[in-house]
Each structure stands twice: as structure tokens, then as C-alpha cells.
PyMOL commands that place a pseudoatom at each C-alpha (Angstrom):
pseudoatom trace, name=CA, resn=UNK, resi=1, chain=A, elem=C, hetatm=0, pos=[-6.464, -1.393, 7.351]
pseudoatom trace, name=CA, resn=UNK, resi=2, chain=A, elem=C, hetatm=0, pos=[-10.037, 0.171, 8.678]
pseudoatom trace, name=CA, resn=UNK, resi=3, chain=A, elem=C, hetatm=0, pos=[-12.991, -1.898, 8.166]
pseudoatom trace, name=CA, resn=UNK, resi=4, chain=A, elem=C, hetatm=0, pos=[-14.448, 0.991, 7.067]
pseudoatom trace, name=CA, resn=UNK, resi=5, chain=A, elem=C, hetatm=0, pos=[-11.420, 2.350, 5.024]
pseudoatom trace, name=CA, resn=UNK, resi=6, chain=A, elem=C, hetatm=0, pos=[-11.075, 5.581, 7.093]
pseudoatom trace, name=CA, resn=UNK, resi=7, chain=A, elem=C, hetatm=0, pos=[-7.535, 5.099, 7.809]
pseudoatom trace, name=CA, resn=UNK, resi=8, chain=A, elem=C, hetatm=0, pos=[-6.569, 3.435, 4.875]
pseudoatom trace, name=CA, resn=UNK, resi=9, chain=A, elem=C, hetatm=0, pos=[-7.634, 0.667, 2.679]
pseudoatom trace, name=CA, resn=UNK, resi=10, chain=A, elem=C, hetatm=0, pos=[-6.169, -2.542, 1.120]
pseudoatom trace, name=CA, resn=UNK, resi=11, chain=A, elem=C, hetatm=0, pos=[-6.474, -1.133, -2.143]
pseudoatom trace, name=CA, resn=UNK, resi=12, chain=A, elem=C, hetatm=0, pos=[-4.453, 1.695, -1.404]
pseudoatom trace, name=CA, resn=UNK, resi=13, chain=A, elem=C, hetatm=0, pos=[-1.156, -0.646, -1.138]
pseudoatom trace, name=CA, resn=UNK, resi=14, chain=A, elem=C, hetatm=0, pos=[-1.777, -2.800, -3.777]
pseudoatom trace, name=CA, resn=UNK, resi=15, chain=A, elem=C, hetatm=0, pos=[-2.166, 0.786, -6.416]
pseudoatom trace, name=CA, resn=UNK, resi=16, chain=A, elem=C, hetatm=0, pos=[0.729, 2.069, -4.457]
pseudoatom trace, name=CA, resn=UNK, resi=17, chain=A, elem=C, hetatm=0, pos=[2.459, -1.458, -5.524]
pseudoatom trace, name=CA, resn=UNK, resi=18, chain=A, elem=C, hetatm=0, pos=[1.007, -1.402, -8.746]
pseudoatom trace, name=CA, resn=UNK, resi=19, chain=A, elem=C, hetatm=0, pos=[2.870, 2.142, -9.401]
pseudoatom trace, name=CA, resn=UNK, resi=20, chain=A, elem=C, hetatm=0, pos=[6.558, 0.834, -8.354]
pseudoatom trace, name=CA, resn=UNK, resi=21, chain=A, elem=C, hetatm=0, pos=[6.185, -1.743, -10.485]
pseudoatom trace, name=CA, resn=UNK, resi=22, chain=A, elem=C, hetatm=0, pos=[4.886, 0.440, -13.567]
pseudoatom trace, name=CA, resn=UNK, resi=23, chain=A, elem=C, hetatm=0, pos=[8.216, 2.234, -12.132]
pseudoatom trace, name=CA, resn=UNK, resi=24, chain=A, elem=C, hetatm=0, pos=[10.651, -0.524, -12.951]
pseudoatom trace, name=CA, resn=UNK, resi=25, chain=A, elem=C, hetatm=0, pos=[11.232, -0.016, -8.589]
pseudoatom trace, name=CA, resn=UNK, resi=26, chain=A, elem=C, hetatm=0, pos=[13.613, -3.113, -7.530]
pseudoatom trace, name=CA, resn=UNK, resi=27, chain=A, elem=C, hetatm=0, pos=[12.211, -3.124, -4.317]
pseudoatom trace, name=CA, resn=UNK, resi=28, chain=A, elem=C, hetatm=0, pos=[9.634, -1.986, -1.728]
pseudoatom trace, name=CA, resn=UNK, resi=29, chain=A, elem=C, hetatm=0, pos=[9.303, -1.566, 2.324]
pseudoatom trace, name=CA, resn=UNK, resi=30, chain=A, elem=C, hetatm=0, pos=[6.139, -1.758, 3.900]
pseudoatom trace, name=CA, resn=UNK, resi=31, chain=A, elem=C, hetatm=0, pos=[6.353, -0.608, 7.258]
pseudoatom trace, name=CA, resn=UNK, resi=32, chain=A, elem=C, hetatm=0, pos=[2.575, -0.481, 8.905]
pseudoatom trace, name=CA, resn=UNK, resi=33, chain=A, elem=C, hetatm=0, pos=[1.196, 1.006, 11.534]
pseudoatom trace, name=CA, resn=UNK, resi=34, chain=A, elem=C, hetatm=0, pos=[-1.550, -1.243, 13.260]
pseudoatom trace, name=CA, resn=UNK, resi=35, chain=A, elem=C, hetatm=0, pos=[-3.895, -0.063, 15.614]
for i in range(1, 35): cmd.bond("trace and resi %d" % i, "trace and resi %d" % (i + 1))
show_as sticks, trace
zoom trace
């Protein structure tokens, strides 16, 4: 994550989580890119 949330933000993948849960999604990858 940016400090500054350019790139992306923490909230972004906890919404994104939030959503495949909503879903009923058994599971989730998280591949990240750090800088």
C-alpha cells in the first residue's frame, strides 16, 4: 500500500474482501505487488 494511497490503499482489500464474502466466495488469493 502507498502512504499516500496513490497506488492503492488498505481499504481497497478489505471492500474487495468484504464483497467475496457478501458473495458466499470459499476462498481468496492475494497476490501483491510491493514496491
Amino acid at each position: 500500500f502507498s502512504d499516500g494511497g496513490v497506488h492503492s490503499h488498505y481499504k481497497h482489500l478489505f471492500a474487495l474482501l468484504e464483497l467475496a464474502k457478501k458473495q458466499d466466495v470459499k476462498q481468496v488469493y492475494v497476490h501483491a505487488f510491493l514496491d
